[in-house]
C-alpha positions as CSV (number, residue, x, y, z in Angstrom):
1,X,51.6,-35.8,9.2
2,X,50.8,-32.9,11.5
3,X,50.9,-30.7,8.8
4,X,48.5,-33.0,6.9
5,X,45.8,-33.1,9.9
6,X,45.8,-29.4,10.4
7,X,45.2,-28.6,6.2
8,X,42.3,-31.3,6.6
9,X,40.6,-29.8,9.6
10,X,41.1,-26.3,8.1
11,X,39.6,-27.2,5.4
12,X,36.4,-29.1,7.1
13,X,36.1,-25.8,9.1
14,X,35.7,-23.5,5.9
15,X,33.3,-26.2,5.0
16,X,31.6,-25.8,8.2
17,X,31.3,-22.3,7.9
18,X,30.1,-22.3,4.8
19,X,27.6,-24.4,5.4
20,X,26.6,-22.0,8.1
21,X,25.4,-19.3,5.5
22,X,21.8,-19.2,6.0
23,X,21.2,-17.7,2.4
24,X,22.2,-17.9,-1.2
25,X,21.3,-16.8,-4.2
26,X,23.0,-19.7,-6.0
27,X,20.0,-22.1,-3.8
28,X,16.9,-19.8,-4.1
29,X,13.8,-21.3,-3.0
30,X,10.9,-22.6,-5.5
31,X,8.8,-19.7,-6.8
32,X,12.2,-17.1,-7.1
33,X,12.2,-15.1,-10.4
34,X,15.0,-12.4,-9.2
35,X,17.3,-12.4,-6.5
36,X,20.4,-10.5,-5.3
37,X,22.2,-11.7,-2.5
38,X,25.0,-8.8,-3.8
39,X,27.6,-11.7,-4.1
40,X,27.7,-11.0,-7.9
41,X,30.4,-9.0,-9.8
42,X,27.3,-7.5,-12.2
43,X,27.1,-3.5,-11.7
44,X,23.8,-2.1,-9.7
45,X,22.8,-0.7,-12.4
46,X,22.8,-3.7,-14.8
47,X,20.7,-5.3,-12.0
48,X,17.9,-2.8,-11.9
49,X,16.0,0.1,-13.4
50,X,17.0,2.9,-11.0
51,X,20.2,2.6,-8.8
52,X,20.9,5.6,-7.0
53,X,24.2,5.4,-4.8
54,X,24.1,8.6,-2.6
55,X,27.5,9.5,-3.8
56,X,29.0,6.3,-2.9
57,X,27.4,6.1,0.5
58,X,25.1,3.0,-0.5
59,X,27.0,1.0,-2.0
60,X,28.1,-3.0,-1.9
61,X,30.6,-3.9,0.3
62,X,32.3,-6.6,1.9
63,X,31.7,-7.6,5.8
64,X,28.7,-5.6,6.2
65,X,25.8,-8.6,4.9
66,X,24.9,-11.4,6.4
67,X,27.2,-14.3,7.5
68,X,30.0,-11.5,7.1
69,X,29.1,-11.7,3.0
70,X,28.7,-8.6,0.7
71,X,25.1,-6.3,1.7
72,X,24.3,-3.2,1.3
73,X,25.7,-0.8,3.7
74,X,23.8,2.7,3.5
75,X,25.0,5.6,5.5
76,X,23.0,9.0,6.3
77,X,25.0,11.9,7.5
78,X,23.4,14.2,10.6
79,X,20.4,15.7,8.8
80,X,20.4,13.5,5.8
81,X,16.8,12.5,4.0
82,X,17.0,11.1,0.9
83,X,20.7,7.9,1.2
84,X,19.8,6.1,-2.0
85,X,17.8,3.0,-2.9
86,X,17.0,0.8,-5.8
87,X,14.0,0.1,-8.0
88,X,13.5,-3.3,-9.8
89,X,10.9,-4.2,-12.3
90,X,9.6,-7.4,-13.1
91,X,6.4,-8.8,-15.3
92,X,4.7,-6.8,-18.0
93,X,6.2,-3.2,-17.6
94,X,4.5,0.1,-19.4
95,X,7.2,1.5,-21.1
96,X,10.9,0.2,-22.0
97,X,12.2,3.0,-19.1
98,X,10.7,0.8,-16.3
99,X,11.3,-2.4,-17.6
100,X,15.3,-2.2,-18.2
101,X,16.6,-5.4,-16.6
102,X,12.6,-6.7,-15.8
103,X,12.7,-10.3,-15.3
104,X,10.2,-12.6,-17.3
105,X,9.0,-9.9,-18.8
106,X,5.9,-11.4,-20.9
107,X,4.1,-12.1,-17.5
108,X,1.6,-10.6,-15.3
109,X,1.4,-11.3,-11.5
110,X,-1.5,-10.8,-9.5
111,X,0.6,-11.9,-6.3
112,X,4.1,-11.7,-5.4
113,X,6.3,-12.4,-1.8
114,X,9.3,-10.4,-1.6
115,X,12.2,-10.3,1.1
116,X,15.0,-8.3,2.4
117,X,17.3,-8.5,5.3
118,X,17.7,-5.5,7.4
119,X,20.7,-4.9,10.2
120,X,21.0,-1.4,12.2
121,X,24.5,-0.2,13.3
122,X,25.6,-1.1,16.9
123,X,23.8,2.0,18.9
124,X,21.7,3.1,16.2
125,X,19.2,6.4,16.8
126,X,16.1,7.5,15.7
127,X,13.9,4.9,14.7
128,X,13.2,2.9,11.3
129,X,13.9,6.0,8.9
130,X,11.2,5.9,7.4
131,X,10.7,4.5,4.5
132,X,12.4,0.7,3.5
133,X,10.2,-0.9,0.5
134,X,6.9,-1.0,-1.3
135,X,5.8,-3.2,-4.0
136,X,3.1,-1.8,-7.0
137,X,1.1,-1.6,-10.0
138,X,3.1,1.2,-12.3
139,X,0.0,1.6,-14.3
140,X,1.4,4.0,-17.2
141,X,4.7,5.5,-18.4
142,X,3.8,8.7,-16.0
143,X,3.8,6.2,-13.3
144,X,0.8,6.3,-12.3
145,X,0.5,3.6,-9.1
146,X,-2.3,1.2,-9.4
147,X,-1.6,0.5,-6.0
148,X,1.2,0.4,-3.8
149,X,2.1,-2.3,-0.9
150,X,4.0,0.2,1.5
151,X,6.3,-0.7,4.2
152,X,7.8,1.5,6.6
153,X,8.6,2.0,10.2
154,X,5.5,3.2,12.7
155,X,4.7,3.1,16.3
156,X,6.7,4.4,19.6
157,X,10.1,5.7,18.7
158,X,9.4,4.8,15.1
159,X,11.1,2.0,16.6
160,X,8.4,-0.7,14.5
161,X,7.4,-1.4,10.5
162,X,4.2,-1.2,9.8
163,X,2.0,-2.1,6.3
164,X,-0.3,0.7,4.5
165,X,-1.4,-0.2,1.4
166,X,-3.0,2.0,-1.2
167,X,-4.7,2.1,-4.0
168,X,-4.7,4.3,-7.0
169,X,-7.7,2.6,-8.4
170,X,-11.5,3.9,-7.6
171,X,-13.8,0.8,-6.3
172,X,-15.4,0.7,-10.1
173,X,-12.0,-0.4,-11.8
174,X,-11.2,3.3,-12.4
175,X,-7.4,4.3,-12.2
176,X,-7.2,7.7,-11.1
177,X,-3.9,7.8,-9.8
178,X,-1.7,10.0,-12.3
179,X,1.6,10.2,-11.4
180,X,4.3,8.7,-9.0
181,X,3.0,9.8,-5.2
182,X,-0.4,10.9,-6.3
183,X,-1.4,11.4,-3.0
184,X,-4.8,13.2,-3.4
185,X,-6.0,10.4,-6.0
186,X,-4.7,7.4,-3.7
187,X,-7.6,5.6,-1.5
188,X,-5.6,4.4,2.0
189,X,-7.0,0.7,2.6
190,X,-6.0,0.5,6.4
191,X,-2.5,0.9,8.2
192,X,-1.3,-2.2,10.5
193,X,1.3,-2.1,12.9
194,X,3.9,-5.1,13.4
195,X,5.2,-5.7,17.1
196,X,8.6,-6.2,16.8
197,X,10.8,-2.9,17.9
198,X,13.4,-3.9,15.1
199,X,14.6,-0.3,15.1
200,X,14.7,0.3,18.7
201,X,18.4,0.7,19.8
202,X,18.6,-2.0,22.5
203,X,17.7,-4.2,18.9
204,X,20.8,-2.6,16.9
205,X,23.2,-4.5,15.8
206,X,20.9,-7.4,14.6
207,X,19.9,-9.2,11.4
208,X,16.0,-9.2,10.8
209,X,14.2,-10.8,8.2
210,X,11.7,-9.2,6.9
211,X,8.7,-11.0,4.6
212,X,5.9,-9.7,2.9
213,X,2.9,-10.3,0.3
214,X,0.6,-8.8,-1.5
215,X,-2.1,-10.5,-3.7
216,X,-4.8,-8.7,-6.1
217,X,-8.2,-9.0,-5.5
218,X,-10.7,-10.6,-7.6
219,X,-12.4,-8.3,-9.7
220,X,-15.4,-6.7,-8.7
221,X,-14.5,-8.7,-5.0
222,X,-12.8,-7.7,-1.5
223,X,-10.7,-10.5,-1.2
224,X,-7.0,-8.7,-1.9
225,X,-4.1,-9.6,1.1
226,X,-1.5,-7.3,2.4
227,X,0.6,-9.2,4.6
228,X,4.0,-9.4,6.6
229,X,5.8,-10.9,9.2
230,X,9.7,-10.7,10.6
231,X,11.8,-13.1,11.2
232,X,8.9,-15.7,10.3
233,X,6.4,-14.1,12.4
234,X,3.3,-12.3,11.1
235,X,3.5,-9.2,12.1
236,X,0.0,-8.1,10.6
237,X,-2.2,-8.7,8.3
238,X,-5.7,-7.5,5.8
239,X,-7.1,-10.3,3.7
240,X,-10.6,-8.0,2.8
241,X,-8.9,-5.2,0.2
242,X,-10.1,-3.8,-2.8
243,X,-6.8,-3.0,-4.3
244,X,-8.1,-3.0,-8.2
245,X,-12.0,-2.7,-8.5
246,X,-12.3,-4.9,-11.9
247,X,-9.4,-3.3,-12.8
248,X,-7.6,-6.2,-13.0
249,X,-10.5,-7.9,-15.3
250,X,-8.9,-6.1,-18.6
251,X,-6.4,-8.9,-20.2
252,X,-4.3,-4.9,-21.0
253,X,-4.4,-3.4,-17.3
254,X,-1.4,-3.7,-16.0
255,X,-0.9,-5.8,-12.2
256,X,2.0,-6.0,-9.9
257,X,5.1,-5.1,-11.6
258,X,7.9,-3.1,-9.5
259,X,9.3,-3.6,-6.0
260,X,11.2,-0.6,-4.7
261,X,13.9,-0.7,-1.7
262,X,14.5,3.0,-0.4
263,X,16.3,4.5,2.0
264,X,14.5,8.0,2.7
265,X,14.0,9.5,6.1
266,X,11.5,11.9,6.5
267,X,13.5,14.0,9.0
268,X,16.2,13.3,8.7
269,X,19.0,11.1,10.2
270,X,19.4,12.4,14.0
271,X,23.2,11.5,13.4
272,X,25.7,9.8,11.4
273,X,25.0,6.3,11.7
274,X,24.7,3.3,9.0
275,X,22.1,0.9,7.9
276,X,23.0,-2.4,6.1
277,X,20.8,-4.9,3.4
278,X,21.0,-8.2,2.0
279,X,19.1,-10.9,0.7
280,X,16.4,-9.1,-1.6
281,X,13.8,-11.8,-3.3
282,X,10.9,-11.9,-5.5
283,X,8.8,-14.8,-5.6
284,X,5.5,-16.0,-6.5
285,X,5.5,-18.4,-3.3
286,X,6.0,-18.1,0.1
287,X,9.3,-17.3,1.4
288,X,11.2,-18.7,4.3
289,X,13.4,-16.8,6.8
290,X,14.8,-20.4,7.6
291,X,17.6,-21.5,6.5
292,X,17.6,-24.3,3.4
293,X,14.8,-24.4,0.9
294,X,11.7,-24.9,3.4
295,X,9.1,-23.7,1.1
296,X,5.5,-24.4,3.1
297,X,3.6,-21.7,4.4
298,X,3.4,-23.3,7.9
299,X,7.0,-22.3,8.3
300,X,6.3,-18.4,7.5
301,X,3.6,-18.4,9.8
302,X,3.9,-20.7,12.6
303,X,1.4,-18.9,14.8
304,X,-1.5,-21.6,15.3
305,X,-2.7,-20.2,18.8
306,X,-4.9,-18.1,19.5
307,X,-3.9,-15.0,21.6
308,X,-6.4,-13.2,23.9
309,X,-4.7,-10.2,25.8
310,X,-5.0,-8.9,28.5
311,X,-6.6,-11.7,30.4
312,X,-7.7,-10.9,32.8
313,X,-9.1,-7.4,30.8
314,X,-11.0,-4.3,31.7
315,X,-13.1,-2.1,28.7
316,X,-11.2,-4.0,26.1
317,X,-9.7,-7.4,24.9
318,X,-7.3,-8.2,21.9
319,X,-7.2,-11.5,19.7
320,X,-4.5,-12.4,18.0
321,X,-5.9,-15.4,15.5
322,X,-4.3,-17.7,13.5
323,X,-3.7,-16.7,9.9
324,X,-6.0,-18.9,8.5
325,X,-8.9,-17.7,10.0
326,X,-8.1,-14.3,9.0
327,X,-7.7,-15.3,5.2
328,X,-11.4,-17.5,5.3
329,X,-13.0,-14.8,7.1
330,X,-14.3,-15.4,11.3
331,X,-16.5,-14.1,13.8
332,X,-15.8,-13.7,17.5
333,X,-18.6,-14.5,19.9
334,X,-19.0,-13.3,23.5
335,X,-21.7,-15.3,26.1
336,X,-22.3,-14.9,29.7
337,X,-22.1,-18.2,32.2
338,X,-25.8,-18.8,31.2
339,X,-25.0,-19.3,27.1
340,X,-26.4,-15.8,26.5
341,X,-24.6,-13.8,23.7
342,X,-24.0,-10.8,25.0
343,X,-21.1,-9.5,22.3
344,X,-20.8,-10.5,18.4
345,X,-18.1,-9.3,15.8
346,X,-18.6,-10.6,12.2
347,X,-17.0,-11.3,8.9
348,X,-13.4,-10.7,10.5
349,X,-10.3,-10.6,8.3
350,X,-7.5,-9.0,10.5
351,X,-5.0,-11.1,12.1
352,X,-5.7,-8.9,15.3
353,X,-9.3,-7.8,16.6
354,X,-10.4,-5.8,19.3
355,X,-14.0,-6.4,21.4
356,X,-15.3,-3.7,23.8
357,X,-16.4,-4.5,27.2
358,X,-18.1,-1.3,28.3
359,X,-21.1,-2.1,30.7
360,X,-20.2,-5.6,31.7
361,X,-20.3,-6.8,35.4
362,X,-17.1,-8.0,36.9
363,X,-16.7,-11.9,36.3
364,X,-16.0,-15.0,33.8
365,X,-17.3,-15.3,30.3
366,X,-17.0,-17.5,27.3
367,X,-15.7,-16.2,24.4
368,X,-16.2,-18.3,20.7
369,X,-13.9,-17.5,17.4
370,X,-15.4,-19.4,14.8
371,X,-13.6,-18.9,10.8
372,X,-16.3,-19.3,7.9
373,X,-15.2,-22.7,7.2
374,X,-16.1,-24.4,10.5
375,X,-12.8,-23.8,12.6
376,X,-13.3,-23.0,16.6
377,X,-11.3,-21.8,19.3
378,X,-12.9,-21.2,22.5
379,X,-12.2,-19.8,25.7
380,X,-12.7,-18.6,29.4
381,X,-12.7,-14.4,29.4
382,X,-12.1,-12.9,32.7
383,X,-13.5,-9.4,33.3
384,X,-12.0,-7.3,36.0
């Protein structure tokens, strides 16, 4: 009988801990048209169009993913640049090349949501190395980027991840991009710094989730989003781009069609040290960092107060505003104790915004965030 009761809790333990695994591929959320958990048997390179392994150094293995699964470890020796990566195409591709292994091929997307988990060794160095993923238009078999959705570590001690997206499309619908990295043909949209120090050392050793989306603009408009957040919160945010001119208003012209997952340091690895992966989605709806299939967009960005820092402030003042006042579009209003406007910012679409105080007198003032579709916040400003 003692034998009996032991078996049966042993059992409801593995249960247990199974049922602590946050993520699987097996229950992808609604909107998923590829996933890799790296659970599978299937080869890398069945999976996607490029796979390069860095000699064995990025490679799947046991232990190192989340909930103790199979991830990705990657490992850079002292000095190293360029550990490996992986390239996978999805949607209408240019040329047979690109699209080996492209799920639902026959389809255009004009907005995607992709994931990936990302964990630092215990007393990691240096920063975010660099570069970790962008999604893109590959316009033509050259490669030519229609734009390109970059992430990749900014900010003291290169220690954050930041979005800079690009386009490789003039404002008139023109592509003018010609190859992969066209740098001199590529039109920089805005860079945006998130303000979590996921790299930082003191942070090593932990699992982050990182989110992000990007959504073409309607032709001829400004009305493209670049978007991300970590572990659930947005991190920042542009909601006014012009990624494609009217590009996108040709039924042939190509649209979002290849997320890349890289792992290239600009200088260099400092020393030998290890980064590890897991959980890499593609969906056409929002993604949750939650565990179970929570699919609504509240839970990806749960920030519905408004931030106004520092408080009291001297020359400048930063708002953080809720996501949906960055996506309709807001203005920030500034008034003295007698209801006189005294500062106005308009037609907003940042998550963050900045107002200069120059030349005001010491003392309280009122400040007004009003979104294009009626929403307020309001507020007591002191100035110091």
């Amino acid at each position: 009988m003692r034998i009996i009761t032991l078996l049966i809790a042993l059992f409801v333990s593995v249960g247990l801990l199974r049922s602590q695994h946050c993520f699987s591929c097996s229950d992808a959320p609604e909107g998923t048209i590829f996933c890799d958990d790296f659970e599978s048997g299937t080869p890398l390179k069945d999976r996607y169009f490029e796979y390069g392994d860095n000699g064995g150094m990025f490679v799947p293995l046991k232990g190192v993913g989340r909930d103790s699964g199979i991830g990705m470890r990657v490992r850079w020796q002292p000095g190293q640049v360029g550990a490996g990566g992986f390239k996978k195409s999805f949607g209408k591709t240019p040329d047979g090349y690109i699209g080996r292994h492209a799920v639902t091929p026959d389809t255009m997307y004009d907005e995607i949501y992709w994931r990936i988990d990302v964990r630092t060794q215990p007393g990691w160095q240096g920063g975010g190395a660099d570069k970790l993923s962008r999604a893109m238009t590959l316009a033509n078999s050259n490669w030519a980027q229609g734009m390109i959705a970059h992430i990749w570590s900014s900010g003291p001690g290169n220690a954050y991840l930041g979005m800079d997206p690009a386009s490789g499309i003039s404002p008139s619908g023109e592509l003018v991009s010609t190859q992969y990295n066209d740098f001199s043909h590529l039109r920089w949209l805005g860079f945006k710094r998130g303000d979590i120090d996921l790299f930082s050392t003191s942070n090593s050793g932990k699992w982050y989730c990182v989110v992000a989306h990007a959504k073409l603009n309607t032709p001829g408009k400004k009305d493209g989003i670049f978007e991300f957040w970590i572990n659930d919160s947005l991190q920042a945010g542009s909601y006014d781009l012009n990624w494609h001119g009217t590009w996108n208003k040709d039924p042939k012209h190509l649209k979002i069609n290849a997320i890349f997952i890289e792992n290239y340091w600009n200088k260099g690895s400092p020393v030998l040290q290890e980064r590890y992966l897991d959980n890499f989605v593609i969906s056409t709806k929002p993604i949750s960092c939650k565990c179970g299939r929570t699919l609504n967009t509240s839970h990806i960005s749960p920030e519905l107060k408004l931030l106004v820092f520092p408080n009291p402030s001297y020359e400048i003042v930063h708002f953080k505003v809720p996501r949906e006042f960055a996506v309709e579009g807001y203005r920030i209003e500034l008034y003295d104790t007698n209801g006189v406007t005294i500062k106005e910012k308009k037609e907003i679409r940042n998550v963050h915004a900045t107002l200069y105080l120059e030349g005001l007198s010491t003392g309280m003032y009122y400040y007004r965030i009003v979104s294009n579709t009626g929403q307020v916040r309001n507020g007591k400003l002191y100035v110091k």
